[in-house]
Backbone bond lengths (Angstrom), bond angles and torsions (degrees), N, CA, C in turn:
res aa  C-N    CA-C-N  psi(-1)  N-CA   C-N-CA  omega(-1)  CA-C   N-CA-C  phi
1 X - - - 1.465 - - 1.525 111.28 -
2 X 1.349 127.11 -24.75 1.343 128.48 -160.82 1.501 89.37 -90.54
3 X 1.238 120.25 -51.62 1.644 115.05 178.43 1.608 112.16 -40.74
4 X 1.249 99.28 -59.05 1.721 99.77 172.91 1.310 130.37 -41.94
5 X 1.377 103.25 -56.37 1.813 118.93 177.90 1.329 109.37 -46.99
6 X 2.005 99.94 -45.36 1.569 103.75 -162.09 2.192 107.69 -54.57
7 X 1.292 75.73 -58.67 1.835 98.49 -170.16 1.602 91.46 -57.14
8 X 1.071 138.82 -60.79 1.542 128.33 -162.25 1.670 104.99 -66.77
9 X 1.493 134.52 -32.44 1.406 140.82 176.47 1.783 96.82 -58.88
10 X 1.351 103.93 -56.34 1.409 105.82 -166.93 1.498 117.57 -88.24
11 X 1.648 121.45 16.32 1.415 143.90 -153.82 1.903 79.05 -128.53
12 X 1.176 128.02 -68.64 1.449 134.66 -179.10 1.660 109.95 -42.02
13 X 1.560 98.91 -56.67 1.408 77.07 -169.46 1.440 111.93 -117.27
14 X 1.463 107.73 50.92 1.419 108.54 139.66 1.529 125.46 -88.16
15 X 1.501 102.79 -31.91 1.444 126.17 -168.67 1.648 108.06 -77.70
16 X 1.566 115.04 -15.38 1.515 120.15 165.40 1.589 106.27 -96.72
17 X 1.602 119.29 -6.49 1.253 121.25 167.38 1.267 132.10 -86.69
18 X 1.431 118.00 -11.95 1.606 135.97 -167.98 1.479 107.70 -111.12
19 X 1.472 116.79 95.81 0.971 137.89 166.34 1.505 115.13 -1.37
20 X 1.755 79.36 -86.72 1.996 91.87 169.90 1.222 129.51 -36.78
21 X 1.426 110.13 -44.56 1.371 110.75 -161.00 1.912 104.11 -87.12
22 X 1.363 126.35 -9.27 1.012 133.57 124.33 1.309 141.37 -33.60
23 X 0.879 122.57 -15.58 1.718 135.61 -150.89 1.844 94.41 -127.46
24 X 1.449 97.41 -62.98 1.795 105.36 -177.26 1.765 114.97 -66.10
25 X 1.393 102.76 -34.12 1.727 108.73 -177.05 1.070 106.23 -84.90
26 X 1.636 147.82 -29.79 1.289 142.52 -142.11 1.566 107.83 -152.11
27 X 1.546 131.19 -52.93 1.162 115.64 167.27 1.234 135.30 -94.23
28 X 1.575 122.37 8.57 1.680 132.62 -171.92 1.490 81.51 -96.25
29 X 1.438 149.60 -40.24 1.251 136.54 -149.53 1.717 108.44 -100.16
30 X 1.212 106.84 -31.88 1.669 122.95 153.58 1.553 120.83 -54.49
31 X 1.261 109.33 -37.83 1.977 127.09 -177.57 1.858 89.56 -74.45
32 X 1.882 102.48 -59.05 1.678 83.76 177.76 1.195 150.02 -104.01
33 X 1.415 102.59 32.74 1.428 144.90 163.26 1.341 111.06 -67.72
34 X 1.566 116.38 -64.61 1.526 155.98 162.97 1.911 102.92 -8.46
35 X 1.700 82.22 -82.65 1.560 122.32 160.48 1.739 118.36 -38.99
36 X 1.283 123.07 -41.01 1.503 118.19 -155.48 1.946 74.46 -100.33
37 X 1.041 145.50 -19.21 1.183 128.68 -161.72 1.388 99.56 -108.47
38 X 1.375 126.95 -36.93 1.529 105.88 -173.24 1.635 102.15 -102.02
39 X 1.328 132.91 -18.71 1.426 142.07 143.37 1.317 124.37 -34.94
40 X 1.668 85.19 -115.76 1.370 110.49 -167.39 1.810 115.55 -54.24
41 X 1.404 123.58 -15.28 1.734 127.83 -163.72 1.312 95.32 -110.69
42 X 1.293 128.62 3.01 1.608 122.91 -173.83 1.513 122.44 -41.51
43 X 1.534 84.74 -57.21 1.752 98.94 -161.62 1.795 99.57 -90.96
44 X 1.491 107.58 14.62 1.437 97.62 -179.57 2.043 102.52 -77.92
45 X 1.221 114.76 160.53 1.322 115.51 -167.73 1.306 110.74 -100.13
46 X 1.351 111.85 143.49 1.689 121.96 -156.26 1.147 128.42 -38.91
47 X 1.359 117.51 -45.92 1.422 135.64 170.10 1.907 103.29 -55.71
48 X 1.216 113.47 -70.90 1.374 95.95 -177.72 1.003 136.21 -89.17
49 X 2.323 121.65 31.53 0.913 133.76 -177.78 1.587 118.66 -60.04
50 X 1.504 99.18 -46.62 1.859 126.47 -167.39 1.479 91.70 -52.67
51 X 1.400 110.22 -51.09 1.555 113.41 -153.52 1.834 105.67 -62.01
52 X 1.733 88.09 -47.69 1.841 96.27 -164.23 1.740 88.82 -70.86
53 X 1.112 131.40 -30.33 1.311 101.46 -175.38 1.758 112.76 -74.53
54 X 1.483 126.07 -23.58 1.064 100.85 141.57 1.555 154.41 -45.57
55 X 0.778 106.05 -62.94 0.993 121.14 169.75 1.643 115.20 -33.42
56 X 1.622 118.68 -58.33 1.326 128.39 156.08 1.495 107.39 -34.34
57 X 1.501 103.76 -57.60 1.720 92.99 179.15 1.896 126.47 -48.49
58 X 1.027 113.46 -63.04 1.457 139.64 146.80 1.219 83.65 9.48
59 X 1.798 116.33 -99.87 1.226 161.37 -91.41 2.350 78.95 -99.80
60 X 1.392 100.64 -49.50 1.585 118.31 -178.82 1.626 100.23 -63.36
61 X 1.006 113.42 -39.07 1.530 113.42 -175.56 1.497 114.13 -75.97
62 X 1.125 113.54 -50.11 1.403 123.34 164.39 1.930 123.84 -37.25
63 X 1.600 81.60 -57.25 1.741 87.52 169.70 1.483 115.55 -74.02
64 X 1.519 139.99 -39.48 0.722 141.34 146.52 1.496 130.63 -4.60
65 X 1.370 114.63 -65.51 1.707 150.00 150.16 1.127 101.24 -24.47
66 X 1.815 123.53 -78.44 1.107 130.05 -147.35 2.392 97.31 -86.47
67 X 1.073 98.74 -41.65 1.401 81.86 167.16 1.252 139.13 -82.61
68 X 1.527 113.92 1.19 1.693 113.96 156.15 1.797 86.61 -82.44
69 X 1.053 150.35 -79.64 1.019 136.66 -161.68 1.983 128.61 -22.66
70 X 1.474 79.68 -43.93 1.629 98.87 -160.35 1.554 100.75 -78.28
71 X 1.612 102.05 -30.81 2.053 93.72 -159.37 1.684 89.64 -121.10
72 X 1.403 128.87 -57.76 1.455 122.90 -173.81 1.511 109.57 -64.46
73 X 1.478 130.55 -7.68 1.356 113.01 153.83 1.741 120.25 -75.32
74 X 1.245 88.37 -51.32 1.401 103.05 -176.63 1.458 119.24 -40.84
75 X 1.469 108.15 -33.01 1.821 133.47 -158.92 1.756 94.38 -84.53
76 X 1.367 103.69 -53.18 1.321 105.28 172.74 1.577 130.71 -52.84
77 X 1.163 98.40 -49.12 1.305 118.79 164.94 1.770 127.43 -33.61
78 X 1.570 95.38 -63.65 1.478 107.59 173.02 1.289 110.33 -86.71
79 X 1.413 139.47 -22.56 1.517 125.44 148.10 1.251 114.81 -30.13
80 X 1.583 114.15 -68.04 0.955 127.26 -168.68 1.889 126.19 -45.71
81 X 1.558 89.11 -33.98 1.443 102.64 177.63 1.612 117.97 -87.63
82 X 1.031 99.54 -21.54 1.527 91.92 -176.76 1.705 98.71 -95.46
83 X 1.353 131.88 -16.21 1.248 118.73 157.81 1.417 143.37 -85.81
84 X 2.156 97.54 26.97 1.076 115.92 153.68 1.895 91.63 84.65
85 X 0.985 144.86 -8.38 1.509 157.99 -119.09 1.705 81.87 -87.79
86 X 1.514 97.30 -49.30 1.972 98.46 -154.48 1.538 99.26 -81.24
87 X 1.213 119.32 -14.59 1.856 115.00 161.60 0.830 133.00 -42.96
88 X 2.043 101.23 -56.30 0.902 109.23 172.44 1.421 139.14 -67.07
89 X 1.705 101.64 -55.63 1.662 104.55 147.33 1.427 137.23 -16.96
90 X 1.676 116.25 -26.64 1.652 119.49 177.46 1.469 113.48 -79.80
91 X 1.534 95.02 -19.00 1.879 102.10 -175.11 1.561 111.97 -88.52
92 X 1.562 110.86 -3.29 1.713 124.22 -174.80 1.671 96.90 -105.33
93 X 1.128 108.68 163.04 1.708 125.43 176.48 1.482 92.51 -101.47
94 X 1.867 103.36 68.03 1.355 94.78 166.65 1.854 119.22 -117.29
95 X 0.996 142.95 125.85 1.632 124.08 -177.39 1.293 117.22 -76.09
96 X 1.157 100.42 129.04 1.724 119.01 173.42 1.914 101.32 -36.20
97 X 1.113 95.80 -68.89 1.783 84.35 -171.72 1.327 124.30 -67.10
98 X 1.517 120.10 -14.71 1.430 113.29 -176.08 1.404 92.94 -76.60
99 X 1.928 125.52 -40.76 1.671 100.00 -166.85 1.731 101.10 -78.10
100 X 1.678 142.92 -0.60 0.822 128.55 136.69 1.220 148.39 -9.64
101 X 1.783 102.22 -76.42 1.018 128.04 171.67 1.725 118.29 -63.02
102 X 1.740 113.16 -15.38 1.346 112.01 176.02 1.638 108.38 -74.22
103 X 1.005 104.74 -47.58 2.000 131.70 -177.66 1.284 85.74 -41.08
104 X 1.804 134.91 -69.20 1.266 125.86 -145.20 1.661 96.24 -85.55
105 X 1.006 126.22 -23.78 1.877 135.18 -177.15 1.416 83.84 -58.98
106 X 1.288 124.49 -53.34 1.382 125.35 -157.34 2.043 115.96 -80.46
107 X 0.882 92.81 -15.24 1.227 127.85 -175.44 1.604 99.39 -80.06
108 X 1.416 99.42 -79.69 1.747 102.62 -172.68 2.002 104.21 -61.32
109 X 1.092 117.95 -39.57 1.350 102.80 153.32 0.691 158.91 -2.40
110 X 1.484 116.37 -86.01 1.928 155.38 157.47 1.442 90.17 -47.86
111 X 1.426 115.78 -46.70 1.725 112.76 -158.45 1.465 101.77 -75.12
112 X 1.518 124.65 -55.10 1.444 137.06 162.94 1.504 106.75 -24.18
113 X 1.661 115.90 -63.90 1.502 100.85 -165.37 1.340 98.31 -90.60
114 X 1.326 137.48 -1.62 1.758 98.58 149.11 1.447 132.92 -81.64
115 X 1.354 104.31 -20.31 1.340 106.16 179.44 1.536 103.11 -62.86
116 X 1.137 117.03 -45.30 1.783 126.13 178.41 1.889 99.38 -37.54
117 X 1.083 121.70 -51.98 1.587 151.15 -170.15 1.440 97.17 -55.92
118 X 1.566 109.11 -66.20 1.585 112.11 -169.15 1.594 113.28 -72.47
119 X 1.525 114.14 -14.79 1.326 118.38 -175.99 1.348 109.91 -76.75
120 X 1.362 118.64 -43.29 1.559 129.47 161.06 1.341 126.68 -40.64
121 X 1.344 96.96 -33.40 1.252 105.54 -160.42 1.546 109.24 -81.19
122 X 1.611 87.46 -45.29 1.317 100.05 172.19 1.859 139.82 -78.10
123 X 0.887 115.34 -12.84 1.481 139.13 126.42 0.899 112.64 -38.24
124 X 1.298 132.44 -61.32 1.791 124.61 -151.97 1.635 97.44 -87.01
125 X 1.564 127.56 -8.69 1.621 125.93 -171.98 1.764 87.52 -102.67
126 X 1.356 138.86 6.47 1.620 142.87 -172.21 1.254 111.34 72.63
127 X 1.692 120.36 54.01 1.052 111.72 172.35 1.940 112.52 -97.12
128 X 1.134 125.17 143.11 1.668 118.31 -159.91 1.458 92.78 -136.86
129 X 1.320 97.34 158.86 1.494 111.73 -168.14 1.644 130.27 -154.40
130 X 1.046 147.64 116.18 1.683 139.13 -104.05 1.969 77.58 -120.10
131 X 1.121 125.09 86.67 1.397 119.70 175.09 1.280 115.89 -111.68
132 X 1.495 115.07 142.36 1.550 129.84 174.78 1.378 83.93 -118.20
133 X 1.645 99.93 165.26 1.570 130.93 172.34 1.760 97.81 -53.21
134 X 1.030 115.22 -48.06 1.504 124.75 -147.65 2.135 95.86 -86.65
135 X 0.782 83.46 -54.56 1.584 94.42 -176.57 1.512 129.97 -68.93
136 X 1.710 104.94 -16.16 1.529 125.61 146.91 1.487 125.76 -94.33
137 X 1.002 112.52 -29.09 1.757 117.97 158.92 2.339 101.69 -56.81
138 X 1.162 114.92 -46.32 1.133 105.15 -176.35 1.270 96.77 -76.50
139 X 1.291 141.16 -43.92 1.686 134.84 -164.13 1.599 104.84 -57.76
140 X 1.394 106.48 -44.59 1.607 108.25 174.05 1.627 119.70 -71.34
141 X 1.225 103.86 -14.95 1.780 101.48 -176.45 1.792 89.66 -97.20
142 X 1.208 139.70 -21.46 1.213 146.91 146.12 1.900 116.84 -34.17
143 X 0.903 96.99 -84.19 1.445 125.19 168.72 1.757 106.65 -42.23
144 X 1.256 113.49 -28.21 1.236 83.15 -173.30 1.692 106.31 -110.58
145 X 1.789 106.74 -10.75 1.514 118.40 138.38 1.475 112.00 -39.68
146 X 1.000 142.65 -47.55 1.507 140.41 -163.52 1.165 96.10 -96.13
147 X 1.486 130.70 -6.58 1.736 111.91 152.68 1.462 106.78 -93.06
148 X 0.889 126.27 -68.15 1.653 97.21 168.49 0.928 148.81 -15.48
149 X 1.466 113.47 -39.41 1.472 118.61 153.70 1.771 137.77 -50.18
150 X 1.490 84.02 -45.66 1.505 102.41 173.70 1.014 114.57 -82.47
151 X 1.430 144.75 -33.40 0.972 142.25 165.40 1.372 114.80 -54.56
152 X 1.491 119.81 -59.54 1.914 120.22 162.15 1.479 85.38 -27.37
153 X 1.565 136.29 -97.36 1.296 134.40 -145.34 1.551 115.08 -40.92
154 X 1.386 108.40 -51.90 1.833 121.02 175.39 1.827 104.32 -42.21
155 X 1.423 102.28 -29.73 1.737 97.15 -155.89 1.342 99.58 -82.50
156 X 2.096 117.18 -35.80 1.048 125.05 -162.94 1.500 105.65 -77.58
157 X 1.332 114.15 -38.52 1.599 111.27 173.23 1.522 115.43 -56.52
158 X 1.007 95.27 -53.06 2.049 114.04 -171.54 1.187 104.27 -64.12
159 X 1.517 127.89 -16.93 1.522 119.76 178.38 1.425 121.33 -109.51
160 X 1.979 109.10 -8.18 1.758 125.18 173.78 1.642 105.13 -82.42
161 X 1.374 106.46 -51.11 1.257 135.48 178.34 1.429 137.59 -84.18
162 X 1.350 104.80 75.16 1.722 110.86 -166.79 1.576 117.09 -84.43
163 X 1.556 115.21 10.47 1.592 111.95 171.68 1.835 101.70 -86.47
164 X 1.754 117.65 147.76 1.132 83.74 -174.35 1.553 110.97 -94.35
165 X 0.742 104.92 2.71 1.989 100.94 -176.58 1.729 92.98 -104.00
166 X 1.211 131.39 11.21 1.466 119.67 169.07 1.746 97.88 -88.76
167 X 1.352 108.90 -41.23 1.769 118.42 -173.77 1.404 91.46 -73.68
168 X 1.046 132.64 -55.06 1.784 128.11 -166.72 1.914 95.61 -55.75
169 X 0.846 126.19 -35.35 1.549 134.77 -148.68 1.858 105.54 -88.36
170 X 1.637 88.40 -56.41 1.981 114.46 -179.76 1.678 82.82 -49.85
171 X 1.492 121.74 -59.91 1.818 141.52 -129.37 1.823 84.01 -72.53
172 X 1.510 105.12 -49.90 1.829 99.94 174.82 0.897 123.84 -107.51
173 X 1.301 134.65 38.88 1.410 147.36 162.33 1.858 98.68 -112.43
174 X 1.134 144.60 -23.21 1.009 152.03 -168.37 1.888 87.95 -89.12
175 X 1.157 98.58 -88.87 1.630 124.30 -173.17 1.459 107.96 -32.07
176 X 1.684 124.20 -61.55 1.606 128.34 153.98 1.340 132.96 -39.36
177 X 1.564 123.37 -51.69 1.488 128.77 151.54 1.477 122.81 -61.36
178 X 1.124 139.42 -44.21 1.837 133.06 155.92 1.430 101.33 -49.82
179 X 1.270 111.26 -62.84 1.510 103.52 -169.22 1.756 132.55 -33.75
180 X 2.142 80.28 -43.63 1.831 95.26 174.03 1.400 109.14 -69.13
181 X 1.451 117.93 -44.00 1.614 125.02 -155.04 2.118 111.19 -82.90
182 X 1.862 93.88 9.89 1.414 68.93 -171.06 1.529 97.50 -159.35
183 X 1.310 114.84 36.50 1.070 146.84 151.16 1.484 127.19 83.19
184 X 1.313 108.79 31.92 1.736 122.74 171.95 1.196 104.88 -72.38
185 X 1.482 117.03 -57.87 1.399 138.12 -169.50 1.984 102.01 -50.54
186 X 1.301 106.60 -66.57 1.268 120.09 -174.34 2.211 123.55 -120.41
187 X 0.593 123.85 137.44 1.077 126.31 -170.78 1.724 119.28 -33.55
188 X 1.086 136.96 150.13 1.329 140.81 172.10 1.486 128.43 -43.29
189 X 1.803 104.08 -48.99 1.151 99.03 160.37 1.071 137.96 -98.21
190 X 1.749 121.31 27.67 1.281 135.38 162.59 1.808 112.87 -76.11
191 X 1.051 110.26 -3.00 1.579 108.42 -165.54 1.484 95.42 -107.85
192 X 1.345 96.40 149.24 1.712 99.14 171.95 1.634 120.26 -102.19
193 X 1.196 102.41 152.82 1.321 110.00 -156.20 1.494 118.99 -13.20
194 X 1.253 93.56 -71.48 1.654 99.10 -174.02 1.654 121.53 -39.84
195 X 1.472 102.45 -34.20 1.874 102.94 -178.23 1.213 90.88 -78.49
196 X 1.476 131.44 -62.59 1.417 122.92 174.36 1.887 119.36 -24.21
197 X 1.104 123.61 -54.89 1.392 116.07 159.65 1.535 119.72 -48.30
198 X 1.685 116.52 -29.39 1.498 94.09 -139.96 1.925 69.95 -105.59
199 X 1.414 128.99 -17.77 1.775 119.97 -177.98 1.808 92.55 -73.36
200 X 1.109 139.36 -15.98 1.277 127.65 154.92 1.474 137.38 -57.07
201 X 1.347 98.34 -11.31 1.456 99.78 173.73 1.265 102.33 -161.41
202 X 1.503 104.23 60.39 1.622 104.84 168.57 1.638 87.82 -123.35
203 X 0.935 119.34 112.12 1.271 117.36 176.27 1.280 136.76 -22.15
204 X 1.584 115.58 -83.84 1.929 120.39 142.35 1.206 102.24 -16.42
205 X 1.185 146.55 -64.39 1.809 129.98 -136.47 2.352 89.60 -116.62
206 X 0.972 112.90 4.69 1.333 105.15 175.44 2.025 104.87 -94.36
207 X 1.655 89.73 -42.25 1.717 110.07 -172.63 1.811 93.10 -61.66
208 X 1.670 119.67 -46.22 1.344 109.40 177.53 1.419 124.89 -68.75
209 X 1.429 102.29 -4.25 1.927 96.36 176.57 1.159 76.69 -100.69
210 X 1.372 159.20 -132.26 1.225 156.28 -151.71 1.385 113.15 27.37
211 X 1.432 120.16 -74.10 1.705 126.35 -173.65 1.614 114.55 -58.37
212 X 1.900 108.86 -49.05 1.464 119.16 171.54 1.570 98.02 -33.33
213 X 1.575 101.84 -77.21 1.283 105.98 -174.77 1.299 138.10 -40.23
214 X 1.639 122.18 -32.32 1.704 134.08 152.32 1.275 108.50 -53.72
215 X 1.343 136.66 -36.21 1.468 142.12 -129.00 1.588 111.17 -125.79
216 X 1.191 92.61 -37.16 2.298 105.71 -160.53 1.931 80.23 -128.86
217 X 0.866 133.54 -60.24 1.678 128.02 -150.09 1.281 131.39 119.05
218 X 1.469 141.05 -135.92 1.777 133.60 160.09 1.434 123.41 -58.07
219 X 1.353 96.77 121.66 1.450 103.09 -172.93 1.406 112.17 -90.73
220 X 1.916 132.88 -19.57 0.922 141.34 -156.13 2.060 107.32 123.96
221 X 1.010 114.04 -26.10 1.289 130.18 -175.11 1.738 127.48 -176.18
222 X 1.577 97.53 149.91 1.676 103.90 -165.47 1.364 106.30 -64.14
223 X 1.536 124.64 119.51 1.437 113.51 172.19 1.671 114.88 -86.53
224 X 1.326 99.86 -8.53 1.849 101.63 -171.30 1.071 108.97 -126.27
225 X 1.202 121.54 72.61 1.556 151.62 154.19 1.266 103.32 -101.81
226 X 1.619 119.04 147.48 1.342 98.66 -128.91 1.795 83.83 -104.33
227 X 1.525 132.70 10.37 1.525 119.03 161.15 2.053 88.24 -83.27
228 X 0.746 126.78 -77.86 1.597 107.58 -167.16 1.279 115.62 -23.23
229 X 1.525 131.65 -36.57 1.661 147.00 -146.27 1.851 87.88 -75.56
230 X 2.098 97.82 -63.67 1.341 112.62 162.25 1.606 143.60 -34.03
231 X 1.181 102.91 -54.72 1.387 108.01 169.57 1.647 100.22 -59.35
232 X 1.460 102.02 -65.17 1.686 100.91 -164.79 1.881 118.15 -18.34
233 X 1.753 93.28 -66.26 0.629 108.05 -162.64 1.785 124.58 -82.96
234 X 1.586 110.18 -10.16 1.005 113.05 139.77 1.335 151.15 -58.43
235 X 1.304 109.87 -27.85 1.783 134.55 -158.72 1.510 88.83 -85.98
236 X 1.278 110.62 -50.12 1.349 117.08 171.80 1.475 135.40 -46.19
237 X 1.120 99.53 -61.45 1.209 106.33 157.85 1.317 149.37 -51.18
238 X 1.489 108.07 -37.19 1.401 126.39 158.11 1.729 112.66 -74.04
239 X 1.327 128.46 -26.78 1.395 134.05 171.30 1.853 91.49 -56.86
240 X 1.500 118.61 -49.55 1.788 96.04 -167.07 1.445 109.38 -122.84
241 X 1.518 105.08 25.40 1.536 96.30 148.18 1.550 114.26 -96.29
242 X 1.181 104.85 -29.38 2.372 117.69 169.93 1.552 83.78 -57.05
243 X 1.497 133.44 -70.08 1.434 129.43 -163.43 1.220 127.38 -26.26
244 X 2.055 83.74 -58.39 2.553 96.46 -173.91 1.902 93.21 -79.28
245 X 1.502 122.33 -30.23 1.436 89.99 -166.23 1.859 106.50 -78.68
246 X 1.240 101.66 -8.30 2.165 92.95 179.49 1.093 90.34 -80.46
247 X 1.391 141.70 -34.78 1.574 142.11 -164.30 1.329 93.44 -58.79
248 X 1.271 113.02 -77.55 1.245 130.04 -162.23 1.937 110.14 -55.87
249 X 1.295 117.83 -48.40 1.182 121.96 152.95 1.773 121.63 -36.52
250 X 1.513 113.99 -75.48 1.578 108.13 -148.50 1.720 109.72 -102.59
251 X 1.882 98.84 0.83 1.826 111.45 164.23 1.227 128.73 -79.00
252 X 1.794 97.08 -27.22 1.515 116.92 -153.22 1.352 111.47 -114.87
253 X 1.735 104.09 -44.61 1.508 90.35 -169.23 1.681 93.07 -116.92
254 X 1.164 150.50 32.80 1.549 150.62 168.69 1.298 91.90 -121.16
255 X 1.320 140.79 -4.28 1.726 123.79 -175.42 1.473 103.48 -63.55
């Protein structure tokens, strides 16, 4: 347990120390939050303004998630390596997956209190949201599936890619392009068919129709039928078990 604490204390507050990763997790999703409400939701009609600006919120939180996942793991990661960190670590009785498991603690964290940030935020511009006990208890066991995911991705970049602004860069160039192509960015039935298939089983953008749907109502299509439920939660899973074993592979034992 102390290994864990250690790496996730010192995993936290790098990620409240790095400018960027400040900027990409917490204020790029607030800027297009900003944007989708005094923009893009204009001409939506009064009655279903409250809702779509939820929903936008959602949609900000979600990305949020996936880009602390995608770039502030990754960032950590190659800090970590070029300051010799995992060398040293081989000469300690420390396990590869418990300081893993600190990185992603630290991870879902950072990600937690911005999403906390964007929810405020989004509220305070009239964004509203149709919640039961039952149907936000699943959005959060959702949500924190869709960090897992990203996090698998954060680990797989951060562990191919040892420059650190090449992993920070891959981590939001990945996370920004899915995001557009699969319907975080823009609504479900704005995409044409084919992305529409492929935001069904992209994990991040399947977990965000899922919560809308607990939270706001019809998104354009059923996300919890129980092969979507499957994939989700498979795709996921395999995104951060591939993640800890390259981690654990090309940090630990190629140093």
């Amino acid at each position: 347990m102390n290994q864990i604490s250690a790496t996730f204390i010192k995993s936290l507050k790098d990620n409240f120390r790095n400018k960027s990763a400040l900027f990409w997790v917490i204020a790029w999703p607030v800027i297009w939050l900003l944007l989708a409400v005094f923009v893009f939701l204009r001409q939506v009609p009064t009655e279903y303004a409250a809702l779509a600006k939820g929903q936008s919120t959602i949609s900000m939180v979600t990305f949020s998630i996936m880009i602390c996942g995608m770039t502030s793991l990754p960032a950590n990661i190659s800090e970590d390596r070029q300051r010799g960190l995992f060398q040293k670590l081989k000469t300690m009785p420390v396990q590869p997956w418990k300081e893993a498991i600190g990185k992603i603690l630290a991870v879902l964290t950072f990600g937690l209190a911005s999403a906390a940030i964007i929810v405020i935020v989004g509220v305070l511009l009239g964004g509203r949201f149709n919640i039961t006990a039952i149907g936000l208890l699943k959005s959060l066991g959702f949500l924190f599936l869709g960090t897992l995911a990203s996090a698998g991705v954060g680990l797989i970049v951060g562990s191919l890619i040892k420059n650190i602004q090449g992993a920070i860069m891959t981590g939001v160039g990945i996370a920004v392009v899915t995001s557009a192509i699969s319907g975080v960015f823009f609504q479900y039935s704005m995409l044409p068919p084919v992305l529409q298939k492929f935001s069904r089983i992209w994990p991040m953008s399947a977990a965000n129709s899922i919560i809308i749907n607990y939270l706001i109502g019809d998104i354009g299509y059923n996300p919890l039928t129980a092969l979507n439920l499957s994939l989700t939660i498979a795709i996921s899973l395999l995104f951060f078990t591939t993640g800890v074993i390259l981690y654990t592979v090309y940090c630990w034992r190629s140093e």
